[in-house]
N, C-alpha and C positions, 0 to 999 in steps of 0.2 A: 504493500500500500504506500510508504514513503516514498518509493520510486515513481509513482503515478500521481501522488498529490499535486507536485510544485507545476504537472501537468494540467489536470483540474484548475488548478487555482487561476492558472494564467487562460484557461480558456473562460471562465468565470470573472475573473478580475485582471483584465489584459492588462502588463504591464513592459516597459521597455527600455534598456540599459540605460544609466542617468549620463554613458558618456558616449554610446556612439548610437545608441536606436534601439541594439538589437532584441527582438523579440520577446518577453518572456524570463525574463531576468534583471533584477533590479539593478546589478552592475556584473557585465562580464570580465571573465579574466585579464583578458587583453584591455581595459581598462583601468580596473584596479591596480597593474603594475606600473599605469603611471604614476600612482602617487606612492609607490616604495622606492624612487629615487632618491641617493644620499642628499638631506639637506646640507642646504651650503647658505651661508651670508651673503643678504641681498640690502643691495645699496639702491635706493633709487636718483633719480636726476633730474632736477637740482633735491638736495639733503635736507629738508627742513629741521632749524635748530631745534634740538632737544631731543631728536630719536634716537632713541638705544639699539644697542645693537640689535640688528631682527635676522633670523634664521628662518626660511621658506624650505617646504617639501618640496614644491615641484612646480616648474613655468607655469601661467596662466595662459592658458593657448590648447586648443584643442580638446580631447575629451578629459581634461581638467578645468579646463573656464567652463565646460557642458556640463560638469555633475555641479560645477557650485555653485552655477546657476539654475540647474535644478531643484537644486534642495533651498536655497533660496528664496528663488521667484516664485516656480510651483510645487510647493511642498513634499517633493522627494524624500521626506521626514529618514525613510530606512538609508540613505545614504551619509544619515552623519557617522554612524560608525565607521566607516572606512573614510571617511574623511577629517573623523577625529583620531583616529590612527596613523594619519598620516604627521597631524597637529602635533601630535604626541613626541614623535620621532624628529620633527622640527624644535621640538621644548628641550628634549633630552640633545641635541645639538648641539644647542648655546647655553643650558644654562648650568650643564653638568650637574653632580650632585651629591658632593661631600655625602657622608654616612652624619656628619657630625652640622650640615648644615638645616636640619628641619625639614619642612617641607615645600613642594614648589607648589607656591598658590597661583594659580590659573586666573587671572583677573580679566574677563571678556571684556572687551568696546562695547559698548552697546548701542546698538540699531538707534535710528530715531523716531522717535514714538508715535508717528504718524507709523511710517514706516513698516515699524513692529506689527501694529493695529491691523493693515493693510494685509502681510503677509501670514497673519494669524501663531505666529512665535516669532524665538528672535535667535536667528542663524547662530550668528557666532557661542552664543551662550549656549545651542545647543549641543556645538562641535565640542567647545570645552568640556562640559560634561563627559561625553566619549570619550576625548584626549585623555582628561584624567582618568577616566577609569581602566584606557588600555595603559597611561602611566603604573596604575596600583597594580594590576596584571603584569608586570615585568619587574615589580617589588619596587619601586617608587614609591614614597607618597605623595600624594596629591589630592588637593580639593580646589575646587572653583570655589572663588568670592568675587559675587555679580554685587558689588560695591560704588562703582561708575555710576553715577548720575546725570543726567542731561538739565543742569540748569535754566537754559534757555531753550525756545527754540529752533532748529536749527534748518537750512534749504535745504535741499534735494541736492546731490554732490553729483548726480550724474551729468553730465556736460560741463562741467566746472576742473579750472586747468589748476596748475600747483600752487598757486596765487590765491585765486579765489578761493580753494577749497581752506587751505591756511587761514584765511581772514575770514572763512563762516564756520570755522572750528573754533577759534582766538578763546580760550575763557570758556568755552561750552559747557565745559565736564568741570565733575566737581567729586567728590570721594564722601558718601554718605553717612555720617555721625555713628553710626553702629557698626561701620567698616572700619574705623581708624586702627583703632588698637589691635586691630588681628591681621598686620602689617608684621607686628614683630616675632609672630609664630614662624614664621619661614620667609622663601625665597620668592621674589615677585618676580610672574612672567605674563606682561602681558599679550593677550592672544585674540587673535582675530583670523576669519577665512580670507581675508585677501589683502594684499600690502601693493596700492596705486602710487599716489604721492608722499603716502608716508605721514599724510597733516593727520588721520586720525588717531595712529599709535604715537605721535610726537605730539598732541594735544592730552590723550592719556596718560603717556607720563608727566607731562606738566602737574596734573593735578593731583598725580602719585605723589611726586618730587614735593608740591606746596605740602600734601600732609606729612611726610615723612623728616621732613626738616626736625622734629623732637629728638632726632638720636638715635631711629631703632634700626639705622644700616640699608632702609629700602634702598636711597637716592645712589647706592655706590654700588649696587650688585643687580639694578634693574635690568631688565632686560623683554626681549619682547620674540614671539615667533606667530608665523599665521601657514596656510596652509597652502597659499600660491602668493608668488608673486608676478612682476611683469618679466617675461623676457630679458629685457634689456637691464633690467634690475639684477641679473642671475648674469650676465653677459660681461658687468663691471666687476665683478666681486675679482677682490686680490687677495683672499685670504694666502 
């Protein structure tokens, strides 16, 4: 019967790879191994001040821009596992992980709340969720802390160049009064599915960095990973 179900199912509930179409499978093999590329450090261009170093799975281009835009725009929900897997192995990159250093807390961007509303969750908070969990499955620890705040708010970033996007980011975010103090449990990484211009994860940590100013070592060991980046982002790295 196992071997005949995922048959049933998909003639019942058609379903089609989140990265290239194919029939009947939520993500085919030949998919999925795009995002078990080694992460590498991606710079983007021009660097807006204040980003931390970010570690990317895998280009943004092909059936990696397809599944993240699936899960996404139209709710692909079963592909944040494998896309939080990816996250995961982006995190463990850059921010390694002493025995003696605590834990790496997963701190997502958060969508903008029109945004969120529209697509009926919110992406990246979903993928961390996964990330950490395939983190704690390879004897990690890890938790997400959805602590970001959107203060204000903010445009729609699609069509907007590295300029604008920076100057409708400025001040956005803020670190929510119940999130402060559980900064000094572990190691901050924040995470996000995609790294453009770079203004969202360097407007997040701005507002890391304002609350960590007390002494508890976030602002010198920040760091940041997402799960794609641009090309050309992945094209400069000089590691």
């Amino acid at each position: 019967m196992r071997t005949w179900w995922p048959e049933i199912v998909g003639l019942v509930l058609p379903v089609a790879c989140g990265g290239c179409g194919r029939p009947r499978t939520e993500l085919c093999v030949e998919c999925a191994a795009t995002l078990s590329a080694d992460p590498r450090r991606v710079r983007p261009t021009p660097e807006p001040g204040g980003l931390p170093v970010v570690h990317a799975a895998a280009p943004y281009e092909n059936a990696v821009r397809a599944m993240l835009l699936a899960h996404k725009e139209r709710g692909a929900l079963g592909l944040a596992g494998a896309l939080g897997g990816a996250l995961a192995a982006a995190v463990r990159a850059g921010a390694g992980h002493p025995a003696d250093a605590g834990a790496l807390l997963l701190v997502p961007v958060p969508s903008a709340r029109r945004a969120t509303a529209a697509r009926g969750h919110d992406p990246a908070r979903r993928i961390a969720a996964a990330a950490a969990a395939a983190l704690r499955r390879g004897g990690t620890r890890a938790r997400v802390l959805a602590v970001l705040r959107q203060r204000r708010e903010v445009a729609d970033q699609a069509g907007l160049g590295a300029r604008d996007r920076q100057a409708n980011l400025r001040g956005a975010l803020v670190v929510a009064d119940s999130g402060r103090r559980l900064f000094g449990d572990g190691r901050v990484v924040l995470v996000d599915d995609l790294l453009t211009t770079g203004s969202s994860l360097a407007e997040a940590a701005r507002a890391i960095r304002a609350t960590s100013r007390s002494g508890d070592g976030t602002e010198g060991t920040l760091r940041a990973a997402v799960v794609a980046a641009s090309p050309s982002a992945f094209e400069i790295n000089r590691n």
